[in-house]
C-alpha positions as CSV (number, residue, x, y, z in Angstrom):
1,X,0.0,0.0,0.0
2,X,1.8,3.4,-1.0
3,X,1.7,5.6,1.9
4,X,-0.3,8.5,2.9
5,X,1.8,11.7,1.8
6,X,-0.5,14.5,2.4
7,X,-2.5,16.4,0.5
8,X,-1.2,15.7,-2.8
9,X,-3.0,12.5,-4.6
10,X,-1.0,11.7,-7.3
11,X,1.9,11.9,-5.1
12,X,4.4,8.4,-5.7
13,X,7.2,9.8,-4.3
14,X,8.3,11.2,-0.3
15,X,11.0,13.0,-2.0
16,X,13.1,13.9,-4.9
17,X,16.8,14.2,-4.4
18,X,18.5,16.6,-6.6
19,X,22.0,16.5,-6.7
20,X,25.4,17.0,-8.6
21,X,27.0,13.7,-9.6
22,X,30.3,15.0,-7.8
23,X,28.1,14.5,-4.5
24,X,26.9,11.4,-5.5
25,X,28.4,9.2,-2.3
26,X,26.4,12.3,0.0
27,X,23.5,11.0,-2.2
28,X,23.8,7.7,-1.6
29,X,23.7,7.8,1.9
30,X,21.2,10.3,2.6
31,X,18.7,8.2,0.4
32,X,19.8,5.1,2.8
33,X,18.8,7.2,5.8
34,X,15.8,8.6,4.8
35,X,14.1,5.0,3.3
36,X,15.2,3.1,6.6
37,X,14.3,6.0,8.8
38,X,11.3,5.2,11.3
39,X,8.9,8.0,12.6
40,X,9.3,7.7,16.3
41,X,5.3,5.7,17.4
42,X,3.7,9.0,18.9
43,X,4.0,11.0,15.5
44,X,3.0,8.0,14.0
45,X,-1.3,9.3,12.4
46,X,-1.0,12.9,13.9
47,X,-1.1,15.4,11.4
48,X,1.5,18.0,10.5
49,X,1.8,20.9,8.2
50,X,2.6,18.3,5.4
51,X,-0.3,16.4,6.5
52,X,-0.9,12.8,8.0
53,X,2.6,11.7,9.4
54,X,3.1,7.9,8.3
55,X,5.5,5.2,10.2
56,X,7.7,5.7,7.5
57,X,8.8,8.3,4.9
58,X,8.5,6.0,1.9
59,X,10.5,6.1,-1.7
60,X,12.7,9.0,-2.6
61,X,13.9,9.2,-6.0
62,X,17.1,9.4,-7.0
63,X,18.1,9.9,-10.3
64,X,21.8,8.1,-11.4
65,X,21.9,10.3,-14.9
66,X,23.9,14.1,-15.6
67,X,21.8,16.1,-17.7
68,X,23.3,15.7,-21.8
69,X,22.1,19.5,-23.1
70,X,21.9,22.7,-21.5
71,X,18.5,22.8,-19.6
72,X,16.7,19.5,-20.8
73,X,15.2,17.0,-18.7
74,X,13.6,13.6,-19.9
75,X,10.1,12.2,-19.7
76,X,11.2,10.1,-16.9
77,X,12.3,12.7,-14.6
78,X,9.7,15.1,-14.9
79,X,7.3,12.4,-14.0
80,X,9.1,12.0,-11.0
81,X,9.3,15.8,-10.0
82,X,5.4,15.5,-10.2
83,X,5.0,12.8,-8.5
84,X,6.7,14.0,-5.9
85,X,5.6,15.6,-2.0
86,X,8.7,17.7,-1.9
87,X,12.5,18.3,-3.6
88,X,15.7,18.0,-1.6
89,X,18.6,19.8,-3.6
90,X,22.3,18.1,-1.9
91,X,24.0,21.9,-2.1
92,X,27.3,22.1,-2.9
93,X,29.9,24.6,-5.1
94,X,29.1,21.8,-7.8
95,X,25.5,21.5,-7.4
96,X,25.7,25.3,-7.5
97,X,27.4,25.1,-11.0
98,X,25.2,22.1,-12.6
99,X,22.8,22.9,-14.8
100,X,21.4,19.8,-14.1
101,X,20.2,20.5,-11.1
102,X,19.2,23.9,-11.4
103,X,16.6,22.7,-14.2
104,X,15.3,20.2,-11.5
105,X,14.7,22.8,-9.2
106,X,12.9,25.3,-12.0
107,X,10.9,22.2,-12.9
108,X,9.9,21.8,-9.0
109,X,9.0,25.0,-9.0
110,X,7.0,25.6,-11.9
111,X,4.5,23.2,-10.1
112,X,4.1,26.3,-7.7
113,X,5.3,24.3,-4.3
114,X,8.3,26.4,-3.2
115,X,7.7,25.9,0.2
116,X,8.2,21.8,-0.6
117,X,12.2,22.6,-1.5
118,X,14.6,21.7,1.0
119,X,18.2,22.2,0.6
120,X,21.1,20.2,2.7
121,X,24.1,21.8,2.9
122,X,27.1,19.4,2.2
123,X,30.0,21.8,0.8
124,X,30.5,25.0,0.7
125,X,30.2,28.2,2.5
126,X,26.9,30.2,1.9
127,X,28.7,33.3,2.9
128,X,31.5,33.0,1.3
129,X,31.3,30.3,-2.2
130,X,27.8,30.4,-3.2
131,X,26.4,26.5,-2.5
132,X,22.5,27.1,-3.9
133,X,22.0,26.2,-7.4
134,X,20.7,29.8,-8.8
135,X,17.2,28.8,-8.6
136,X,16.9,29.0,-5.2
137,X,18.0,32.2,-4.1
138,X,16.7,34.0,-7.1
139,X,14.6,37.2,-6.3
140,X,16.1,37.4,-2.8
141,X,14.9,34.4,-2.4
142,X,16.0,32.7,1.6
143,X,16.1,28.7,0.9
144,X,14.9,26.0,3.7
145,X,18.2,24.6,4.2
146,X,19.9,22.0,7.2
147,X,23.7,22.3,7.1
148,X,25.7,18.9,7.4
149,X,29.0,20.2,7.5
150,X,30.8,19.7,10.6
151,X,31.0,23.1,11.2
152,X,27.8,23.4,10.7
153,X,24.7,20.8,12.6
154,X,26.4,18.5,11.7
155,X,25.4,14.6,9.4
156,X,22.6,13.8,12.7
157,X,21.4,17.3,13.1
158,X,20.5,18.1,9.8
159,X,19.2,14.9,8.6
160,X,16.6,15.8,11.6
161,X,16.0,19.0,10.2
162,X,15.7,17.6,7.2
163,X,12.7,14.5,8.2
164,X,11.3,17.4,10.4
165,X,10.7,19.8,7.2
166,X,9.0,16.8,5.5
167,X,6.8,15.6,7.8
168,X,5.9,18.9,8.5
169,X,6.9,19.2,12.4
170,X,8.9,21.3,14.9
171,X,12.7,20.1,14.6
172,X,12.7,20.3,19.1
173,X,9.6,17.8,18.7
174,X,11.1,15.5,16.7
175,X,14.3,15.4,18.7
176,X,12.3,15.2,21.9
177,X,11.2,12.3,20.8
178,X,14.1,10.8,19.3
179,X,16.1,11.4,22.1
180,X,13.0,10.0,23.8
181,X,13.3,6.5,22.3
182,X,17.4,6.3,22.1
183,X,17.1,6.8,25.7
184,X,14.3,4.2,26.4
185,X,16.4,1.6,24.3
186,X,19.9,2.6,25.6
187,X,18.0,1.8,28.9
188,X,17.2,-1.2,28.1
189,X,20.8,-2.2,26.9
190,X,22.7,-0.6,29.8
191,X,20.6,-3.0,31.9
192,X,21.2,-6.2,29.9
193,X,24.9,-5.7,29.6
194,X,24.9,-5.2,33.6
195,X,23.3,-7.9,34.2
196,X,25.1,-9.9,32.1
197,X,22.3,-9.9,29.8
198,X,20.1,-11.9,32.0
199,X,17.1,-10.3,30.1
200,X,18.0,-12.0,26.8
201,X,18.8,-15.0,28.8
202,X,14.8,-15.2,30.8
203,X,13.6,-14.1,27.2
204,X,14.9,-17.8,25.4
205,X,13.1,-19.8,28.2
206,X,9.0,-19.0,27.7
207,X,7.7,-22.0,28.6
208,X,8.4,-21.1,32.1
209,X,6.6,-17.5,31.9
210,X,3.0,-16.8,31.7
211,X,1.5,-15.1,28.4
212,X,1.5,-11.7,29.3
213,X,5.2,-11.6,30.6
214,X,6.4,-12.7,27.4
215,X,4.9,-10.8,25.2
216,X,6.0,-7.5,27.9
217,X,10.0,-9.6,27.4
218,X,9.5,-9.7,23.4
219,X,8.5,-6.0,23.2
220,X,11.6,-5.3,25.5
221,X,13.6,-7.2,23.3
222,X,11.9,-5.7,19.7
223,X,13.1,-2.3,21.5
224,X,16.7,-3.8,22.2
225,X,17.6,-4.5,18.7
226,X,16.2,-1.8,17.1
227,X,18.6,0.4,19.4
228,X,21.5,-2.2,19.1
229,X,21.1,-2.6,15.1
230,X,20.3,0.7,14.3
231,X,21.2,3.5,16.4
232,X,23.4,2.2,18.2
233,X,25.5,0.8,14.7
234,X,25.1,4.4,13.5
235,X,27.0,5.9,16.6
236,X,29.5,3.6,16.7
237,X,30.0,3.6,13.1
238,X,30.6,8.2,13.6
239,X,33.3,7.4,16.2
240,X,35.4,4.2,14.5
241,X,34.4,1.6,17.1
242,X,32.8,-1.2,14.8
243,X,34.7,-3.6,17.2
244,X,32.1,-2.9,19.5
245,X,29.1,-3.5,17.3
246,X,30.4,-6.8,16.3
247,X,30.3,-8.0,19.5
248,X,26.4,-6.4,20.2
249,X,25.7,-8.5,16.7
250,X,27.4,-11.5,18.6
251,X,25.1,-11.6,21.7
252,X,22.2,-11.1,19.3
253,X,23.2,-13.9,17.1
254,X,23.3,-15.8,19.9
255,X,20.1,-15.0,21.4
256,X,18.3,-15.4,18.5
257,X,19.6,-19.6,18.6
258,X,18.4,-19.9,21.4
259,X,14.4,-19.1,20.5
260,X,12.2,-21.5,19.1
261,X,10.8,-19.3,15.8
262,X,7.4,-21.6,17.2
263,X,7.1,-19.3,20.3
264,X,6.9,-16.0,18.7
265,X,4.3,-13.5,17.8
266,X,4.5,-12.9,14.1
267,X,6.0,-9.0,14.4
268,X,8.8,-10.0,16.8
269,X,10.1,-12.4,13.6
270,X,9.4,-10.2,11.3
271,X,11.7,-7.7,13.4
272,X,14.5,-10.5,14.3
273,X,14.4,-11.3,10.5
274,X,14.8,-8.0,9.1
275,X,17.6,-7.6,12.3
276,X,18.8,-10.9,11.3
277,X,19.4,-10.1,7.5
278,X,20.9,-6.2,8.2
279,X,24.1,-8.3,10.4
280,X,24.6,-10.7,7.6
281,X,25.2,-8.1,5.3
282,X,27.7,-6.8,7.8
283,X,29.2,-9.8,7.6
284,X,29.4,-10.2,4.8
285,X,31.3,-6.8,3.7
286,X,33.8,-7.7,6.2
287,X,34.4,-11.5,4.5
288,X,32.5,-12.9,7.4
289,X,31.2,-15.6,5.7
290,X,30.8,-18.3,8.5
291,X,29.1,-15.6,10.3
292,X,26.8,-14.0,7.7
293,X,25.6,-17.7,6.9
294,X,24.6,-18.0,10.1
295,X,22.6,-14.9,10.2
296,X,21.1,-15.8,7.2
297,X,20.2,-19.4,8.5
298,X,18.2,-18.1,11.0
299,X,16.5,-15.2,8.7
300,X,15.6,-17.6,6.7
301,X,13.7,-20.1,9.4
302,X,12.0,-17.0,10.8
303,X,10.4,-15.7,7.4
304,X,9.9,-19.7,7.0
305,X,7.9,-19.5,10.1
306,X,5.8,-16.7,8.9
307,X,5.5,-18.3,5.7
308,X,3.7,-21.3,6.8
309,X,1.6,-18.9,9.1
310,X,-0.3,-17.5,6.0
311,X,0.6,-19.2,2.9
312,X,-1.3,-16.3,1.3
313,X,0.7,-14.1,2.2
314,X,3.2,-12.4,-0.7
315,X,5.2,-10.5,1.2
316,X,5.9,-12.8,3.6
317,X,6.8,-15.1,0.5
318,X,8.9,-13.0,-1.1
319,X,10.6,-12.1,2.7
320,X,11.7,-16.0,2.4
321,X,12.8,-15.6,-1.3
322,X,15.4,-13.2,-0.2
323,X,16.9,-15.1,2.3
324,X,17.2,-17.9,0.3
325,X,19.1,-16.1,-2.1
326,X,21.2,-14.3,0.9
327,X,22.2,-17.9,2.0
328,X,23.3,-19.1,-1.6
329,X,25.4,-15.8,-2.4
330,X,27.2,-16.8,0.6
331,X,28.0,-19.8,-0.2
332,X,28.8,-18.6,-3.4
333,X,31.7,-16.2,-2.0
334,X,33.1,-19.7,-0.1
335,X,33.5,-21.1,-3.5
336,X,30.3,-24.1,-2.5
337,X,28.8,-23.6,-5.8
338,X,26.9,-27.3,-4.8
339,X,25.5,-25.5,-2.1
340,X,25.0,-22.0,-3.7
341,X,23.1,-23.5,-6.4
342,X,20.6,-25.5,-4.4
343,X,20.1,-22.4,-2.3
344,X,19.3,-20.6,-5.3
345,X,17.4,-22.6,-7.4
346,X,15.1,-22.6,-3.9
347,X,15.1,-18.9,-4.7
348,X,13.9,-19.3,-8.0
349,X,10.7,-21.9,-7.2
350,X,10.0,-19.0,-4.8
351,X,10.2,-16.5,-7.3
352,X,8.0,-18.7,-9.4
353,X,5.5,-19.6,-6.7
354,X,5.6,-15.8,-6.4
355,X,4.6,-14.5,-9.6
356,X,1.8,-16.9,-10.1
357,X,-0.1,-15.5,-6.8
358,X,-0.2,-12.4,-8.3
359,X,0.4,-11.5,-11.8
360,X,-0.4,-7.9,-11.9
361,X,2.1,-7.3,-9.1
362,X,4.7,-6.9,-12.1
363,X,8.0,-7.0,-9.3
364,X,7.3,-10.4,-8.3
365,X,6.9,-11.1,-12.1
366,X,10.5,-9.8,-12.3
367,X,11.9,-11.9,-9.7
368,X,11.8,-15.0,-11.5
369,X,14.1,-13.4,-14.3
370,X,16.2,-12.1,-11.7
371,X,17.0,-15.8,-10.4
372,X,17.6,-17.4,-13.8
373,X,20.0,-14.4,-13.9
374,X,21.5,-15.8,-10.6
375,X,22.0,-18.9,-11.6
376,X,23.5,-17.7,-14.8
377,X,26.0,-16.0,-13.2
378,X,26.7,-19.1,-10.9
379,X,27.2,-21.4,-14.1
380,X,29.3,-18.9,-15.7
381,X,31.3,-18.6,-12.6
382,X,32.0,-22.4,-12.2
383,X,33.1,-22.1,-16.1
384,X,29.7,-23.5,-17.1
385,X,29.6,-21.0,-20.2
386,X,27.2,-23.1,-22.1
387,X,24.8,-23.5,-19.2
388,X,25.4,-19.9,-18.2
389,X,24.1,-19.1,-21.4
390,X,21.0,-21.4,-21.6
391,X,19.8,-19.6,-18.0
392,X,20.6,-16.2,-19.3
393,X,18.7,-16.8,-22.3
394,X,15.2,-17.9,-20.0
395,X,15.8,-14.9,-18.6
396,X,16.1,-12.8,-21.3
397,X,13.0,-14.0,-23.1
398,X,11.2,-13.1,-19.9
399,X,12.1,-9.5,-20.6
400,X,11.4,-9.6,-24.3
401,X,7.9,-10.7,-23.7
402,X,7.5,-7.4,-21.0
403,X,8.7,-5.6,-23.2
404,X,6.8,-6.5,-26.2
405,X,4.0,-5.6,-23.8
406,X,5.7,-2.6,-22.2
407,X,7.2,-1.0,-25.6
408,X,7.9,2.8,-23.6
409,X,8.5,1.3,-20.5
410,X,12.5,2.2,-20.9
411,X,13.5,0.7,-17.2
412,X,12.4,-2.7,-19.0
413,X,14.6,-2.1,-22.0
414,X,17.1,-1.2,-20.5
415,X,17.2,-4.8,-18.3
416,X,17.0,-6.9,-21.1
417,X,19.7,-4.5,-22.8
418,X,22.1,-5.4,-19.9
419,X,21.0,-9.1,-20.5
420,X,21.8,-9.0,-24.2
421,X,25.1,-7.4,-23.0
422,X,25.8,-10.2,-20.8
423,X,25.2,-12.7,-23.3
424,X,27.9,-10.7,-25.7
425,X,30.7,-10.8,-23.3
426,X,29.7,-14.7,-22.6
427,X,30.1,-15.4,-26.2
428,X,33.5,-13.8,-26.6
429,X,34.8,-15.8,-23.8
430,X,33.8,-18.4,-25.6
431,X,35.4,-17.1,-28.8
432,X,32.5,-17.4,-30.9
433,X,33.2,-14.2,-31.9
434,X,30.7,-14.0,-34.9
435,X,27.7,-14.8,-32.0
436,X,29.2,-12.0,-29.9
437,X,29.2,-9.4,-32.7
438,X,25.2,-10.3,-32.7
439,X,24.6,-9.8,-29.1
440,X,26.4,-6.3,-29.3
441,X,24.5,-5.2,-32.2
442,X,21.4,-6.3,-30.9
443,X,22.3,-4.2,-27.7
444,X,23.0,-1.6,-29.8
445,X,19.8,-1.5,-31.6
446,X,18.3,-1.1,-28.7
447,X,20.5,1.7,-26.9
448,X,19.3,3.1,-30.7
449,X,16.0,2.6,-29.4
450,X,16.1,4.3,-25.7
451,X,17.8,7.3,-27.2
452,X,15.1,8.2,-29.2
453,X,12.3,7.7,-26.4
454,X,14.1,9.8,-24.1
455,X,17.0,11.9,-26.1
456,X,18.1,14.0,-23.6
457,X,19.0,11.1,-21.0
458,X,22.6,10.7,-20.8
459,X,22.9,6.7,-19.6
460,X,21.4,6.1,-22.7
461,X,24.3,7.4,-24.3
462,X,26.9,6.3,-22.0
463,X,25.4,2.8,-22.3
464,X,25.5,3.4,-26.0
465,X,29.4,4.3,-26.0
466,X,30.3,1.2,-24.4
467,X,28.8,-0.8,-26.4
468,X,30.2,0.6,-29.6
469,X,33.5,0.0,-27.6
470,X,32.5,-3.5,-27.0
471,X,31.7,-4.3,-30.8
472,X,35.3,-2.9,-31.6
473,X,37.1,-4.9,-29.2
474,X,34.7,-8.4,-30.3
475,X,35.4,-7.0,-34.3
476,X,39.2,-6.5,-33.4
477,X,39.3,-10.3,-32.4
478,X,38.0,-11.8,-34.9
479,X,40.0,-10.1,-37.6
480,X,37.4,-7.2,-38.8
481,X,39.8,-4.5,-38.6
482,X,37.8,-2.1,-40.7
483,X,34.7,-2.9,-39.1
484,X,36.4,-2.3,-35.4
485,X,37.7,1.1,-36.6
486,X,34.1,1.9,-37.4
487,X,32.9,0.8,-33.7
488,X,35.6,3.0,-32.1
489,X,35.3,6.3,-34.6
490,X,31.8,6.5,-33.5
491,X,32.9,5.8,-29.5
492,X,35.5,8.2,-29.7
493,X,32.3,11.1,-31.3
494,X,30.0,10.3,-28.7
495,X,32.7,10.2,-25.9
496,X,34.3,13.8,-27.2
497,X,31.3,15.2,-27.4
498,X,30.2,14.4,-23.6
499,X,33.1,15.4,-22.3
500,X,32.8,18.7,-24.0
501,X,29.1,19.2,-22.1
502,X,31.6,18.3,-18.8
503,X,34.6,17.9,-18.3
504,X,34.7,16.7,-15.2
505,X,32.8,13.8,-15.7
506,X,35.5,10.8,-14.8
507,X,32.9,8.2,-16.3
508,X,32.9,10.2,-19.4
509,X,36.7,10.7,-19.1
510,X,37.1,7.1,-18.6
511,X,35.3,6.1,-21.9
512,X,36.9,8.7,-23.8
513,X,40.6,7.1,-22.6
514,X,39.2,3.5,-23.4
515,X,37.8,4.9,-26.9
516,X,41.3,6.2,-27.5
517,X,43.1,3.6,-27.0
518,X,41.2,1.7,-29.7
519,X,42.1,3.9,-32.2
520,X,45.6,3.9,-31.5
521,X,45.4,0.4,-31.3
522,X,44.5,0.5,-34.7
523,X,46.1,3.1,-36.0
524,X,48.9,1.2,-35.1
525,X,48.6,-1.7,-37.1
526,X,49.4,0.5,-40.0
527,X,50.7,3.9,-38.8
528,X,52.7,3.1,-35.6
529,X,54.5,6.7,-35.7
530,X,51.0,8.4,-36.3
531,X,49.3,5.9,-33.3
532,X,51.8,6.7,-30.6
533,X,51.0,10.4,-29.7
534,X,46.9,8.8,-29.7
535,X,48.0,6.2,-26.9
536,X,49.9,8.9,-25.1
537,X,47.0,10.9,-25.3
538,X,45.2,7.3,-23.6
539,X,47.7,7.4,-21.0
540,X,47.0,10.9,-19.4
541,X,43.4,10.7,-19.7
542,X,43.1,7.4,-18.0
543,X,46.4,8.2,-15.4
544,X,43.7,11.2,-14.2
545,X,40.9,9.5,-13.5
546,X,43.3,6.7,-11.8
547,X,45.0,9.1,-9.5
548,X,41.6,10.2,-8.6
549,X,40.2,6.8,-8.0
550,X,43.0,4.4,-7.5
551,X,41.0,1.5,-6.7
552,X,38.8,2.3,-10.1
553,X,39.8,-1.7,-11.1
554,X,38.5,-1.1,-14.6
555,X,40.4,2.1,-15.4
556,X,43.3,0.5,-14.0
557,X,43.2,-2.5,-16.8
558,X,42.8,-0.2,-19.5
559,X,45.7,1.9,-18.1
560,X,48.4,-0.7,-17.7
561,X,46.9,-1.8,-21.5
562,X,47.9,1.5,-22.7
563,X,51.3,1.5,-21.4
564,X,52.0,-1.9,-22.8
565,X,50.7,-0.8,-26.5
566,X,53.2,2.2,-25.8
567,X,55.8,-0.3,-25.4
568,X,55.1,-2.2,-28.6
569,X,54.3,0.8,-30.5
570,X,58.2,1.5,-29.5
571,X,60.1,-1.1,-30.5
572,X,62.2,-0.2,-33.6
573,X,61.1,-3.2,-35.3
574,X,57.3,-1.5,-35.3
575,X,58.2,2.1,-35.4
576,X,60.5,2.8,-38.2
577,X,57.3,0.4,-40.3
């Protein structure tokens, strides 16, 4: 059920964040907190200036795409700009400078709801190097705005300013009553760790309490995780002490063993699942594996237990699904590709017993693809190219048919472009170069096809520049000289051309290096004096972006390929040809 968001109907959105791609990480993480952020209960159906306050603030929309000409935006994004309750614009000297963003925010405005724009500060002094994109402080003009610089309220403060101005509520009130529940919950653990966490302990062994002194333990202990795995992960995260929250996930771990899924109500496992599945991600980022699988295990027989308690249930399928395919990627990442693909194919009868009990809900329809994708991936992994392929390829007619169906639904194509894609690169690595070649046209007919339904959005043409770069490199092998130089002319156009619009786009950069180092590549088969000033002309676009993103694996490849086409272009043997 989509939330209640106020007074607007149409409304699909909480929020759209507008924001430079130089801010993108600030981005990222502010659309984490706001999706997991939970109203404290006693806001929960009052009513502020915004309207009805709901548990939680719902989707924000992010768009991943920099704006291609000066002032354009695409179907897509101004669909989401009217469906959404209010704009936040991530201020910054760059978002100050981007066109990009200043169009959002004239766009936002043109729907006469000024007072729904909320900037966050992230860089930049206001007073000093202007951080408002121009269409906020025009006509005198005083924006909303929470400052998250440390100098400023700070990453905590502001974010509250921020939810506050959304829901529509005095910032003190909502701080009351967050500080309200962190000290309830913070309570609660300062007792357990005293006591040696004897609470957790009496909580394990209900068949020795009555009814109603369980369900007060279980509430105690739905209020103990939430601090532990959320707030409390969040602190300890600002001051460097993970050590610390690894042993709170630990004792939870352990409590969790110890309870029968049987013995509890239905919203303490849905809470110990979702707590469950947040610490085997941890885990997992920190090459946890044995750790994370246990997490997982025990996710997975909670949302089991659900399961069975209302086979009817979707959600509570699909909560299942998930886990299942939690426990086979980590079995995946400990190289038991027995194990991963029986935990996977699990996740795929899910999927399938998923989308048949409801096929208008067109996600679950999507999960099943998604698992053949999986399972793909596996195969290919375990150098099961053929049956990598076969998978893919049940997968990919999935999308076809949606597509078919969905001809302007461009999220769609764009799937079953990455698919086609997939199924190119598969093919080289089997060198059946001719069947490769296919696949890569194919993707780029329909890159061909996405540009025209929405010109002006720049993925389309970034997609569209790798895969010209892919056909070069799949002609190249198999012997089609002339056709590769075709492939990378028009990579090295489209690349040029972007860069112009920005310069400091290091995606952009990074194609137009790769793109270069085809044509000297080329070039060099024939003119090797004329193709080394084009590979050292390679080498300092891609040593830029490297030295600004070091670990930036790809960029590196392409580098160090560079630098050895250098050294053959070099040898006298070549050069004096």
């Amino acid at each position: 059920m989509r939330p209640d968001f106020g007074a607007i109907a149409h409304v699909r959105y909480r929020a759209f964040l507008s924001y430079s791609h130089n801010d993108a990480h600030w981005a990222r993480w502010l659309l984490r907190r706001l999706e997991s952020y939970r109203v404290p209960g006693r806001l929960v159906g009052t009513h502020g200036r915004a309207g009805a306050i709901p548990a939680k603030l719902g989707a924000v929309f992010r768009d991943r795409d920099e704006l291609p000409t000066a002032g354009d935006l695409s179907s897509t994004i101004r669909e989401a700009l009217s469906e959404s309750d209010a704009l936040i614009v991530i201020c910054s000297p760059a978002a100050a400078r981007s066109q990009w963003v200043d169009a959002e925010v004239r766009a936002f405005m043109a729907q006469e709801r000024t007072d729904r724009i909320f900037c966050f500060i992230v860089e930049g002094d206001p007073a000093v190097d202007n951080c408002f994109p121009p269409a906020t402080i025009e006509d005198g003009r005083i924006p909303l705005a929470a400052d998250a610089r440390p100098e400023g309220d700070g990453k905590d403060r502001a974010f509250l300013k921020l939810v506050a101005g959304i829901l529509g509520v005095g910032y003190d009130a909502l701080v009351q009553r967050e500080a309200q529940r962190r000290h309830r919950r913070l309570a609660i653990v300062t007792a357990a760790a005293l006591a040696g966490m004897t609470v957790t302990s009496g909580l394990a062994i209900t068949a020795h309490v009555a009814r109603n002194d369980a369900q007060r333990r279980q509430g105690q202990a739905e209020d103990l995780l939430g601090f532990m795995l959320g707030d409390l992960r969040k602190k300890l995260t600002t001051v460097g002490r993970l050590d610390l929250m690894r042993t709170v996930d630990d004792k939870a771990t352990t409590y969790f063993a110890e309870l029968d899924p049987r013995d509890l109500n239905d919203r303490a496992l849905e809470e110990q699942a979702r707590s469950l599945t947040g610490i085997g991600q941890v885990r997992m980022e920190e090459n946890r594996y044995a750790e994370a699988m246990r997490a997982f295990q025990q996710a997975y027989a909670r949302t089991t237990a659900l399961a069975a308690r209302d086979p009817s249930n979707g959600q509570r399928l699909f909560d299942r699904a998930q886990a299942e395919y939690w426990i086979g990627n980590v079995a995946w990442q400990q190289n038991k590709f027995d194990e991963a693909e029986r935990w996977l194919e699990r996740y795929r009868a899910s999927a399938e017993q998923l989308a048949s009990m409801d096929r208008n809900n067109f996600d679950w329809q999507k999960e099943v693809a998604y698992a053949h994708q999986n399972l793909a991936i596996l195969a290919d992994a375990r150098g099961d190219h053929e049956g990598a392929e076969r998978a893919m390829k049940r997968g990919l007619e999935l999308f076809r048919g949606w597509v078919k169906q969905r001809p302007n639904d461009t999220q769609l194509r764009a799937e079953e472009s990455t698919i086609v894609s997939w199924l190119g690169t598969n093919a080289e690595t089997q060198k059946r170069y001719d069947d490769s070649e296919t696949w890569f046209t194919t993707l780029l007919g329909n890159l061909d096809t996405l540009r025209k339904q929405e010109p002006d959005n720049a993925n389309w043409r970034k997609e569209w520049i790798d895969a010209q770069l892919l056909l070069a490199q799949t002609r190249f092998k198999r012997g089609d000289l002339a056709g590769a130089s075709v492939a990378s002319e028009a990579a090295n156009h489209e690349a040029d051309a972007l860069v112009k619009h920005d310069p400091t786009n290091r995606v952009w950069l990074s194609q137009q290096g790769i793109a270069r180092f085809w044509r000297a590549q080329l070039t060099g088969l024939g003119q090797p004096r004329q193709a080394m000033p084009i590979a050292q002309e390679a080498e300092r676009m891609l040593a830029s972006i490297v030295a600004a993103e070091p670990t930036n694996k790809r960029v590196v490849k392409w580098l160090n390929d560079t630098r050895v086409l250098q050294t053959q272009l070099s040898k006298p043997s070549v050069a004096t040809r």
